[in-house]
C-alpha positions as CSV (number, residue, x, y, z in Angstrom):
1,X,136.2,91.0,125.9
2,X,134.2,88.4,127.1
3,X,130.8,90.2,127.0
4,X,131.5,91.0,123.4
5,X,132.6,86.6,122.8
6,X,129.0,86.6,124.3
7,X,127.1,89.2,122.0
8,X,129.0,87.0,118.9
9,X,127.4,83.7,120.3
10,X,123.6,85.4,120.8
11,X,124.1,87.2,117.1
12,X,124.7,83.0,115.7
13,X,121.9,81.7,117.4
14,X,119.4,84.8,116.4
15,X,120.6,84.5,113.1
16,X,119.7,80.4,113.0
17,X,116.6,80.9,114.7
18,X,116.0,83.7,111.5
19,X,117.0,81.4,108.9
20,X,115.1,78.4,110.4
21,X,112.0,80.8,110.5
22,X,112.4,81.8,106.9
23,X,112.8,78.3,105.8
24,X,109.5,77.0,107.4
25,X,107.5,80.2,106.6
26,X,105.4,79.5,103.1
27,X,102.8,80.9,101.2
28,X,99.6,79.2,102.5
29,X,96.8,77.3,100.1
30,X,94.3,79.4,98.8
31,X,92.1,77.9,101.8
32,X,94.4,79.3,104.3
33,X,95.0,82.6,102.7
34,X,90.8,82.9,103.1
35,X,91.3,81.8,106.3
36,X,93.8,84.3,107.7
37,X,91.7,87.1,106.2
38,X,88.7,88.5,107.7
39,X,87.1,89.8,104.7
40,X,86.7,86.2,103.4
41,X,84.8,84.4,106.8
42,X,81.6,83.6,105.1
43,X,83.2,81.5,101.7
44,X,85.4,80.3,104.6
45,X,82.0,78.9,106.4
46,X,80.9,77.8,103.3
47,X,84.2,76.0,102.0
48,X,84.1,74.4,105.3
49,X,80.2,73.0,105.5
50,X,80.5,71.8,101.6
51,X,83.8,70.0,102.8
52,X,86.4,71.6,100.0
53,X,88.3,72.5,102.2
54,X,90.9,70.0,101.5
55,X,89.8,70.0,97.7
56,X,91.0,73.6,97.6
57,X,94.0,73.1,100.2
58,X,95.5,70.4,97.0
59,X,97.8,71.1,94.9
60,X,96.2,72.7,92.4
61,X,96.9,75.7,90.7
62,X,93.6,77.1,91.2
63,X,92.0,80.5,90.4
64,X,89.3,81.3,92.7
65,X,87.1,84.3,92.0
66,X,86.3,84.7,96.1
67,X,83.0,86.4,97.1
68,X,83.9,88.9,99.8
69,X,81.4,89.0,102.9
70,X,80.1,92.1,101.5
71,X,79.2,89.8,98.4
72,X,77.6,87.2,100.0
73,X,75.5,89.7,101.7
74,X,73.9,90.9,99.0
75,X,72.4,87.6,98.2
76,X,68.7,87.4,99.2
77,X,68.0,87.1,103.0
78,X,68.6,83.8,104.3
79,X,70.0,82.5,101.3
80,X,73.2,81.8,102.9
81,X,71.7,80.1,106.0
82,X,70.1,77.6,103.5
83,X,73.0,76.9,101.9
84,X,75.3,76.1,104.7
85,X,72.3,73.6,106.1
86,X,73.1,70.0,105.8
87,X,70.8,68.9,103.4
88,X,72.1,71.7,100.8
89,X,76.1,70.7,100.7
90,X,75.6,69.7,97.0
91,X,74.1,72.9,95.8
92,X,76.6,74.7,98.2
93,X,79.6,72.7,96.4
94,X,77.9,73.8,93.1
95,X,77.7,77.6,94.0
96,X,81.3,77.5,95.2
97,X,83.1,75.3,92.6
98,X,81.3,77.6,90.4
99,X,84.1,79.9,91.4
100,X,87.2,78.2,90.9
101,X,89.1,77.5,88.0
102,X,91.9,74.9,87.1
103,X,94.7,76.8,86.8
104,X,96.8,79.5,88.2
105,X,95.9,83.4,85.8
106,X,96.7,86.5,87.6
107,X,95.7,89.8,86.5
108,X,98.0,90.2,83.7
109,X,97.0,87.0,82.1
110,X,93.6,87.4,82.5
111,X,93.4,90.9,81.0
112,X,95.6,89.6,78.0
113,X,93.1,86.8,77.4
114,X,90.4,89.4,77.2
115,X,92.0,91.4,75.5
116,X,93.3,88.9,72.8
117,X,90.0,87.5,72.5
118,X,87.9,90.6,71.2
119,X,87.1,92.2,74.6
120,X,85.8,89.0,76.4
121,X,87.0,85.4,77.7
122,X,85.5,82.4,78.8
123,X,86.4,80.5,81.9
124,X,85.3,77.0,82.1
125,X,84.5,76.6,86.2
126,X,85.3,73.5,88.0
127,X,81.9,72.6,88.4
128,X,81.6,72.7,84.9
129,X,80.0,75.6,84.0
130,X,81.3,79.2,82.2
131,X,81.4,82.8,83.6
132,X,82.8,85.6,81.1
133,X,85.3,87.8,81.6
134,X,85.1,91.4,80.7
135,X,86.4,94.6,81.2
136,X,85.0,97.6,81.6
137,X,86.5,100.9,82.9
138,X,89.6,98.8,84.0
139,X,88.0,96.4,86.2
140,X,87.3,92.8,85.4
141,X,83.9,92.2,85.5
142,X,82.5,88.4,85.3
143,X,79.1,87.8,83.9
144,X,77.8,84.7,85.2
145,X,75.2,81.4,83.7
146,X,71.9,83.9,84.6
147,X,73.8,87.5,83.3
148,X,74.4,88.4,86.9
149,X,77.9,90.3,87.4
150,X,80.7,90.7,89.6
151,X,83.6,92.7,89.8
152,X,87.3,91.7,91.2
153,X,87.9,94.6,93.7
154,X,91.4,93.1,94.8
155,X,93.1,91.1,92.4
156,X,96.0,88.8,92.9
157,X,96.3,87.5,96.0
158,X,98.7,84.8,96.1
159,X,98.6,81.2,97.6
160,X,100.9,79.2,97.2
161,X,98.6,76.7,95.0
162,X,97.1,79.4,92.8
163,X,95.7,83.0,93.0
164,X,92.8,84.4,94.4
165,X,90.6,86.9,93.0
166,X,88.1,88.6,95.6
167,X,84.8,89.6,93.8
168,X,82.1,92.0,95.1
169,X,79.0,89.9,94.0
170,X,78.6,86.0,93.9
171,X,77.8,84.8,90.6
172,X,75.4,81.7,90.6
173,X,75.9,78.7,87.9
174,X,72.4,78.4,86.1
């Protein structure tokens, strides 16, 4: 009888120690979610040397249209190295505000604004500048300032001040 008494009292702490855990576990920032996912360690490098990071960690709701590693790799050799350098954090901050916008539209709501709007919908950036939003065989596709392109190859990934959207291509304001 007694070992049983003593299963009961390990069962009620376990099961406070579970709902304490639950309680304190939340959805990170948009900068955190980046963070914790490999895929995203350049824009995290870069967030970090154009100091957004807590810009981005703020409330928000924010929309950011992430570059994958794969994306910033196709950028011109050594254009990332002289972006993260010092001397280059405003046109760094430009580049990646270029990707964000106020608000928090997942998939649904951005394929309904295309949609609604005759096949394509423009974003106004938080750097102040537009991409446009397409689709084409399912896929949105962003056409940015200079009529370069990027595709969202994983849509919706939450944060708990906005949505992420990670893009195979970085788009460039003009």
């Amino acid at each position: 009888m007694s070992s049983c008494g003593g299963n009961q009292e390990s069962q009620e702490v376990t099961d406070s120690t579970m709902t304490a855990t639950t309680e304190t576990m939340e959805v990170p920032t948009v900068v955190g979610v980046a963070s914790d996912n490999e895929n995203f360690s350049t824009l995290v490098t870069a967030v970090t040397a154009a100091d957004l990071g807590g810009t981005l960690s703020g409330e928000g709701p924010f929309t950011v249209f992430a570059p994958t590693n794969d994306a910033f790799a196709k950028l011109p050799a050594g254009t990332v190295e002289e972006l993260l350098k010092p001397e280059n954090k405003e046109k760094l901050s430009s580049v990646l505000t270029y990707h964000v916008v106020s608000g928090k539209f997942d998939a649904a709501a951005v394929v309904e604004a295309i949609n609604s709007n005759n096949g394509k919908y423009t974003v106004t950036t938080v750097q102040g500048g537009s991409i446009d939003l397409s689709l084409k065989d399912g896929n949105v596709i962003l056409t940015d300032a200079n009529g370069g392109t990027a595709t969202v190859v994983m849509p919706d990934v939450a944060a708990s001040n906005g949505v992420i959207h990670a893009i195979d291509t970085v788009v460039m304001p003009k």
